[in-house]
C-alpha positions in Angstrom: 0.0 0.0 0.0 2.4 2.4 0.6 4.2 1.7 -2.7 1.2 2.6 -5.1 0.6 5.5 -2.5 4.1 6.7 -3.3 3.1 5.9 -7.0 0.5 8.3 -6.9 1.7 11.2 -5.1 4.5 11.4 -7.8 2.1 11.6 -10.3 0.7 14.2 -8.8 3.6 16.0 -8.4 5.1 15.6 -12.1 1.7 17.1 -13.4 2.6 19.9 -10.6 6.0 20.5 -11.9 4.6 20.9 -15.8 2.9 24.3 -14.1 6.1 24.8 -11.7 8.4 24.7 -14.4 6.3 27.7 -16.5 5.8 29.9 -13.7 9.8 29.6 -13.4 10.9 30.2 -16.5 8.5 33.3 -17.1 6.1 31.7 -19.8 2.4 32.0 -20.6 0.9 29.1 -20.1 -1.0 27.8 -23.6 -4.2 25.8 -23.5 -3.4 22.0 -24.1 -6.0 19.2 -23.8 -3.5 16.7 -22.9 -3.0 18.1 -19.6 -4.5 16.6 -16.2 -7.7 18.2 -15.8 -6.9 19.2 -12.1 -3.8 20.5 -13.0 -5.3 22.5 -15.9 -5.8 26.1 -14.6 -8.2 27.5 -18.1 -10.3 24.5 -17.6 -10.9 24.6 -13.4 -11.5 28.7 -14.4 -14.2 28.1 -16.9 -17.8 28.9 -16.0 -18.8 25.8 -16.5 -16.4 24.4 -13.5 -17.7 27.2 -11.4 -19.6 23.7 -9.3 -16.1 22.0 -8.8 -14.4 25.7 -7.4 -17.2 26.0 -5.4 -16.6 22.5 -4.2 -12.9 23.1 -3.6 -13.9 26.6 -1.6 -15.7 24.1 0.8 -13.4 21.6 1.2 -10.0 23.0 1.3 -10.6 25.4 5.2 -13.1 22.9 5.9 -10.4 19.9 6.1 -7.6 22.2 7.3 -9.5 23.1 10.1 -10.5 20.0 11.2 -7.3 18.6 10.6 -6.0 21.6 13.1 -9.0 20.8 16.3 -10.9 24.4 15.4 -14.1 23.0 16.2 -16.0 25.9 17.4 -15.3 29.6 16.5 -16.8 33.0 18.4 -16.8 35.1 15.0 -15.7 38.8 15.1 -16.9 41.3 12.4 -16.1 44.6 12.0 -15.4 47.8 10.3 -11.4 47.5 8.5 -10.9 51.0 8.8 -10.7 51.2 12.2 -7.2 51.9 13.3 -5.0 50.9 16.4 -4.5 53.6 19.1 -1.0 53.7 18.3 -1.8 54.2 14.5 -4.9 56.5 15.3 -2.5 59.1 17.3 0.4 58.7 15.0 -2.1 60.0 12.4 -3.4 62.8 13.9 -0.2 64.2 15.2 1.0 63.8 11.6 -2.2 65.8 10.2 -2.0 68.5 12.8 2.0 68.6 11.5 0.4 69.4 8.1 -2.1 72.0 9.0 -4.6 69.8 6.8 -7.8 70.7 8.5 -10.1 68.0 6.8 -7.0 65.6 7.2 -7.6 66.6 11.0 -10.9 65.8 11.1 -10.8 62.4 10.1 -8.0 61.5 12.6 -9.6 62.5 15.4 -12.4 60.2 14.2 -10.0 58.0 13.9 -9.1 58.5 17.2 -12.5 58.2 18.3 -13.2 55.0 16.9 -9.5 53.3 17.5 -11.1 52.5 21.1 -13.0 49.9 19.3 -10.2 48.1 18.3 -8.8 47.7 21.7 -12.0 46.5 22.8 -12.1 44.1 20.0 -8.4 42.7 21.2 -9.4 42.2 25.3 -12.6 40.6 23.8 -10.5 38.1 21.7 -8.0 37.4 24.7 -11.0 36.4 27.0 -12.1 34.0 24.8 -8.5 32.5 24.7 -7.3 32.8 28.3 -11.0 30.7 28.4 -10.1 28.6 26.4 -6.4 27.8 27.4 -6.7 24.5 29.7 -10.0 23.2 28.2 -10.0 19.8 26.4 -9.8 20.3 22.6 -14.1 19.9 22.7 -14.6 22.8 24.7 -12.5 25.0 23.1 -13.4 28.1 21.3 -11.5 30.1 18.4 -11.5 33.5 17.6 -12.4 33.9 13.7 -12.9 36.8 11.9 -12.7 37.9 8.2 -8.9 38.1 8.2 -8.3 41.5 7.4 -7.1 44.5 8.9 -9.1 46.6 11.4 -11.7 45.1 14.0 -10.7 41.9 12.3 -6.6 42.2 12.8 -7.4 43.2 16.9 -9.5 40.0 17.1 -6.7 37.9 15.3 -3.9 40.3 17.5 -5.5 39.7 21.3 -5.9 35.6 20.3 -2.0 35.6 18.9 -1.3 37.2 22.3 -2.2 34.4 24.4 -0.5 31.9 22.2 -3.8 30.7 20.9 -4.5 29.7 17.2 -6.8 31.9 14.9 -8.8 31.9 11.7 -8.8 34.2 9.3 -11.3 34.0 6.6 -10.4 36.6 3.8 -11.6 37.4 0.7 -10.5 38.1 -3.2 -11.4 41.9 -3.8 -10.7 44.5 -6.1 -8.6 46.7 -4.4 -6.4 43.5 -2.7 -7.0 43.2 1.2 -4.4 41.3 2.9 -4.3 39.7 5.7 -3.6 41.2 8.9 -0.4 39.9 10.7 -1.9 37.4 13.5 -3.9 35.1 12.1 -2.4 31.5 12.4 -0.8 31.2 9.6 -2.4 27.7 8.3 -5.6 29.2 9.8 -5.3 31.6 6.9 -7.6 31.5 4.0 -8.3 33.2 0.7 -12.0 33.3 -1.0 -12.8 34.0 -4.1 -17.0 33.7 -3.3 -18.6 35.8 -0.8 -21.4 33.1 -0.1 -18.6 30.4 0.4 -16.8 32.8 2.8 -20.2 33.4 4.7 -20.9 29.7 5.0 -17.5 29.1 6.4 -18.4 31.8 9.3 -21.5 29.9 10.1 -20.1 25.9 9.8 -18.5 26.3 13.6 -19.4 29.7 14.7 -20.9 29.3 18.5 -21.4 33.0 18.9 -20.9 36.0 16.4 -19.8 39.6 18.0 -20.6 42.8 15.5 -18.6 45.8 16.2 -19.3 48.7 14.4 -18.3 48.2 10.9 -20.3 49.5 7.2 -21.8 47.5 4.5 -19.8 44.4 4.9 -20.4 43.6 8.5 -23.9 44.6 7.9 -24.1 41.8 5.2 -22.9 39.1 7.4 -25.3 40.4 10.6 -28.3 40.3 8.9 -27.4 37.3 7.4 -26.7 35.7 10.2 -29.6 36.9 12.3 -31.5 35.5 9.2 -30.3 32.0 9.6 -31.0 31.7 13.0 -34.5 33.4 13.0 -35.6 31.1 10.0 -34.1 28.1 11.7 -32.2 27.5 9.0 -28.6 27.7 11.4 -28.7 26.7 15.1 -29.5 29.8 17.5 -26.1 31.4 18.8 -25.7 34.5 20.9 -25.9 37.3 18.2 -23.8 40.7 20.5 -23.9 43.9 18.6 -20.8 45.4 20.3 -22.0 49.5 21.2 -25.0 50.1 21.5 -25.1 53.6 20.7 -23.7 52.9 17.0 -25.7 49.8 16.2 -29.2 51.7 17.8 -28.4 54.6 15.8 -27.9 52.9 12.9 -30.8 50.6 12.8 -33.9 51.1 14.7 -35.0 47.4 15.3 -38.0 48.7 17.2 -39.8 49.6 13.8 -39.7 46.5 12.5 -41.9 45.5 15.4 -43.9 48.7 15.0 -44.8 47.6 11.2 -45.3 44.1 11.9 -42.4 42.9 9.7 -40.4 40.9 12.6 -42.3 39.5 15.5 -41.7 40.7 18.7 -39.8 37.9 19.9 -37.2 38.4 17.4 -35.4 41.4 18.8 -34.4 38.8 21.3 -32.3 36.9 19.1 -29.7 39.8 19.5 -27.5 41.4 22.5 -25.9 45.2 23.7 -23.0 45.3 24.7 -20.4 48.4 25.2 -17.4 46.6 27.0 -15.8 43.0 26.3 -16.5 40.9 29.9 -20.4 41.4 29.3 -19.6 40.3 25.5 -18.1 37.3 26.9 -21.3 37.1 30.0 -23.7 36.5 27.4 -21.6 33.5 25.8 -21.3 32.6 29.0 -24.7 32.4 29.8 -26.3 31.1 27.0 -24.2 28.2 27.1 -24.0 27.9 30.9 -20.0 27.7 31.0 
């Protein structure tokens, strides 16, 4: 048995190196119908193979987590934009150097708002320090969307306690990387938003909103969706400031017009600091 398996990993590896070997020597790579179909790239990139890279965006974090004990997540979303303290000041001592008054402005929003971000990195530490001496099933892993902002302070306070991390990114236009502390084999890449969102879901025991703009918006109401159609298990659901998220959205109208039931602005939690974030895990689940 291990023979043939050796057998086969070589062939997989020489139709590897036919790609290797182009990407080395600088050249364009030219259709051929000879070639392995999984190591064809303009055949898994047609439209009609979209099924199979939808497959493959299932699989591939799917295995690798499993593989690494990430069993269940607490999801952090949130606004990129926010910056560190450290960055926020360094910005607006930089624009009052300038004399740039609109420059100025948006710093000390900046500033404002870089609060967040700390909050967002004790939040993620609590969940790890929790999760420290647990056995593997009672773990939980800090996840979030991989990028920089509320997401890299929820990577940064898990990498602090020495505590693995996913990072679930995604393909955009202008390229978002991903932010320094997510476990590195805990880091993925998404070309498909609704692949991405399933991933969030597949192991999330709790999801914490920070304020954040169309994006975290997206996955909120999609995952308060899920759970209030039954469709995902029900999870605490902690929109992280209360003044932002009531200003934003007033849920009570929905209630007012009949659209939502009542009962259904229970599904959701204030918060404004990150131990009564973590109380309402705590609670729900009875830890």
């Amino acid at each position: 048995m291990e023979k043939t398996g050796h057998l086969t990993e070589q062939r997989l590896a020489d139709a590897w190196a036919e790609l290797q070997s182009h990407s080395d020597q600088g050249s364009a790579l030219e259709a051929d119908a000879y070639r392995v179909a999984f190591a064809d790239p303009e055949f898994l990139l047609r439209r009609e193979t979209r099924g199979i890279r939808f497959q493959l965006e299932m699989l591939k974090p799917d295995l690798d987590q499993a593989e690494q004990g990430i069993d269940s997540t607490v999801v952090v979303f949130g606004s990129a934009r926010f910056l560190s303290p450290e960055q926020a000041q360094a910005a607006r001592a930089q624009a009052q150097s300038t004399g740039d008054t609109r420059a100025l402005a948006v710093a000390e929003r900046q500033v404002k708002n870089s609060h967040y971000y700390d909050q967002a990195r004790l939040f993620a530490r609590i969940v790890a320090e929790h999760s420290a001496h647990r056995r593997r099933e009672e773990r939980l892993f800090i996840a979030t969307g991989g990028g920089p902002g509320i997401m890299e302070a929820a990577n940064r306070g898990a990498h602090e306690m020495g505590a693995l991390s996913v990072g679930l990114n995604i393909a955009l236009t202008h390229e978002q990387y991903p932010n320094p502390y997510i476990t590195p084999t805990l880091s993925f890449k998404f070309h498909y938003f609704a692949l991405r969102k399933m991933h969030f879901m597949m192991r999330a025991k709790a999801l914490v909103a920070f304020p954040g703009g169309f994006g975290t918006l997206d996955e909120l109401f999609e995952v308060i969706t899920l759970v209030q159609t039954r469709k995902a298990k029900p999870v605490p659901i902690i929109l992280f400031g209360t003044n932002y998220w009531k200003r934003l959205v007033n849920m009570e109208v929905l209630v007012e017009e009949g659209v939502i039931a009542a009962e259904d602005l229970e599904l959701f939690s204030y918060v404004d600091d990150p131990l009564s974030a973590w109380e309402v895990i705590k609670k729900f689940y009875r830890l």
